[in-house]
C-alpha positions as CSV (number, residue, x, y, z in Angstrom):
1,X,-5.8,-17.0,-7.9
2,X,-5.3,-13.7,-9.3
3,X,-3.7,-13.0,-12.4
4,X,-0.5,-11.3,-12.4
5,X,-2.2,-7.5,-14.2
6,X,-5.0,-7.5,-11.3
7,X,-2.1,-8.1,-8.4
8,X,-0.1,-5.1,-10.0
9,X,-3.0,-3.0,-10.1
10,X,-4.2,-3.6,-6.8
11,X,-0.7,-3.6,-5.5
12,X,0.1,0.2,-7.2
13,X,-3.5,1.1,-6.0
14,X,-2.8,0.1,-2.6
15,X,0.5,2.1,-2.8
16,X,-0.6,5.3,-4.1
17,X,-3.9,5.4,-1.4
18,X,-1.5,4.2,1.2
19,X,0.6,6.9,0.3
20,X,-2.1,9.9,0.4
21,X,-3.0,8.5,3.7
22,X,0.5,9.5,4.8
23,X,0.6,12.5,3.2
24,X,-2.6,13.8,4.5
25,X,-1.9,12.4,7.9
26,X,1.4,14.8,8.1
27,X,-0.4,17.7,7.7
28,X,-4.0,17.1,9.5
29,X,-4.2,18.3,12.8
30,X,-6.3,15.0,13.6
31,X,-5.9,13.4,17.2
32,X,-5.4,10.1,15.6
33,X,-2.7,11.1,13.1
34,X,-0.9,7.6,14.2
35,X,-3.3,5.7,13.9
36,X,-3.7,6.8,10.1
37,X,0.2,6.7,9.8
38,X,-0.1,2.8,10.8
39,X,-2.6,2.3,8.4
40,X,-0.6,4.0,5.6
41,X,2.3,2.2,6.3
42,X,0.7,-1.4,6.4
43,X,-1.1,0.0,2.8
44,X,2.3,0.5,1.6
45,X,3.9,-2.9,2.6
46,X,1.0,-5.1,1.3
47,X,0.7,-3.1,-2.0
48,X,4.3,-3.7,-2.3
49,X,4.0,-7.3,-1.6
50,X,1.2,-7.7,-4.0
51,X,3.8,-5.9,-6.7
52,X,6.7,-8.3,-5.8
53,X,4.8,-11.5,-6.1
54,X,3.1,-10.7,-9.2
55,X,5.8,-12.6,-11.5
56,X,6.0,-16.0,-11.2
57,X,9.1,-17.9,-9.2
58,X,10.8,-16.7,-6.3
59,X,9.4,-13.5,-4.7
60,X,11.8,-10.3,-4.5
């Protein structure tokens, strides 16, 4: 199990990657700009998850 540090800093990693995915895919003229929205969004709800479970007891 991973300590509660290394969930945090994955989970803020995740966020902040998740979150340039988004940005860029707002402005690139791509044909799959969905696709990388999808992928931003999931980023940002598991890195959020990992940040909310980090503690122990009940989750937020």
């Amino acid at each position: 199990m991973a300590t509660n540090q290394t969930m945090v800093v994955t989970g803020v990693a995740l966020i902040l990657a998740s979150s340039v995915i988004l940005i860029a895919s707002g402005t690139l003229t791509l044909g799959v700009p969905l696709a990388l929205a999808a992928i931003g969004t999931l980023g940002l709800a598991a890195g959020s998850l990992l940040v909310g479970v980090s503690e122990a007891g009940r989750a937020v």
